[in-house]
C-alpha positions as CSV (number, residue, x, y, z in Angstrom):
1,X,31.3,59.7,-67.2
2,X,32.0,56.0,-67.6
3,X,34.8,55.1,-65.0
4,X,33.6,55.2,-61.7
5,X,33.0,53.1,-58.4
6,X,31.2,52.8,-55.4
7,X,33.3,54.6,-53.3
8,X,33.6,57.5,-56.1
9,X,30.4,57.4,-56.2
10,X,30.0,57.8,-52.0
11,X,32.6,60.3,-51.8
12,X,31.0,62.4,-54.0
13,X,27.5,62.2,-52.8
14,X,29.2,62.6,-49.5
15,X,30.8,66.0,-50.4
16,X,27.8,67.4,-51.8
17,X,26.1,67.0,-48.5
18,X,28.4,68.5,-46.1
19,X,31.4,69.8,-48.3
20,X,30.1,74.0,-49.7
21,X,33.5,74.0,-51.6
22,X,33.4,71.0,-52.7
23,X,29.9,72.2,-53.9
24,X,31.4,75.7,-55.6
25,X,33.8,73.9,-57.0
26,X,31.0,71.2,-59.0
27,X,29.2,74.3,-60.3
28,X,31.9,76.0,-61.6
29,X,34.2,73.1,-63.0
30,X,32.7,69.7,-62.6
31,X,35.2,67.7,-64.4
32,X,38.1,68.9,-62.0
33,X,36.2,68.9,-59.2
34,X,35.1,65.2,-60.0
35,X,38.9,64.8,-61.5
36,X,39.8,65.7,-58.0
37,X,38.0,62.1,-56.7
38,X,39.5,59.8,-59.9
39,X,35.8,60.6,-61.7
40,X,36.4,61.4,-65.4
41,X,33.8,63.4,-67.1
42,X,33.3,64.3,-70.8
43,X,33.5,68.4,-70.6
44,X,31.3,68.0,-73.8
45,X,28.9,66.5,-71.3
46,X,28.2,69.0,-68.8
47,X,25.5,71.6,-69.1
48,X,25.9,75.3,-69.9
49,X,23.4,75.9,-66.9
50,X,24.4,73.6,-63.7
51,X,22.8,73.1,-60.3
52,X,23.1,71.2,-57.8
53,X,20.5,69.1,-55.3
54,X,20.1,70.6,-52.1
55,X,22.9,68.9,-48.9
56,X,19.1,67.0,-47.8
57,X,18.6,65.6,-51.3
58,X,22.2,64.5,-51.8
59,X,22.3,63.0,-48.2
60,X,19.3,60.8,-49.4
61,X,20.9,59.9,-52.5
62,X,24.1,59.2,-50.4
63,X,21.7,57.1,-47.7
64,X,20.1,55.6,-51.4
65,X,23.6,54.4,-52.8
66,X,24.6,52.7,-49.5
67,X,21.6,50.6,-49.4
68,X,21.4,49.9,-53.4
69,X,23.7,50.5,-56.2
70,X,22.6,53.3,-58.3
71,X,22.9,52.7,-61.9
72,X,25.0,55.3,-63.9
73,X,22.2,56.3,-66.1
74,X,23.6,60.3,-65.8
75,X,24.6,60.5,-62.6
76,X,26.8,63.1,-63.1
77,X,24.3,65.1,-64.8
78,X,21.4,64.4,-62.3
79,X,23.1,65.8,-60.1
80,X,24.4,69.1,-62.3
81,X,21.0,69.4,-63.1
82,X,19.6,69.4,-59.1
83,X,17.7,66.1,-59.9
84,X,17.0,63.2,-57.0
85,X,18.4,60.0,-57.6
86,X,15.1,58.9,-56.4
87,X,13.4,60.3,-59.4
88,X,15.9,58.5,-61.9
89,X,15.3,55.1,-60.8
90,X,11.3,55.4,-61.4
């Protein structure tokens, strides 16, 4: 992923809180369900095994992103991978 914007970036973290297809649909093809917000991803990038955060930990992130710009240091795959955007920035 390297194209990407804030409000990509909010929809997303939106639709991972409150959207369970959306959520189905990031487990079992990210790159069109992120296609799907104008988010390219590198297929060669995305894990075998996915997961995702839980709704609570992706409403933080969401809450996170609003009040501070989260760098793109895998955001994508923190998320595929079910970890907090909290932990990345420490």
């Amino acid at each position: 992923m390297s194209n990407y914007n804030y409000d990509q970036l909010s929809s997303m973290l939106a639709k991972l809180a409150s959207d369970d297809g959306f959520r189905d649909s990031m487990l079992g093809d990210p790159v069109r369900a992120l296609g799907g917000l104008g988010i390219a991803l590198d297929p060669a990038k995305v894990p075998a095994a996915r997961r995702l955060p839980s709704k609570d930990v992706a409403t933080a992130d969401h809450a996170a992103l609003a009040s501070q710009q989260i760098g793109e240091n895998g955001m994508v795959l923190f998320l595929l991978s079910g970890v907090s955007a909290s932990r990345l920035a420490s």
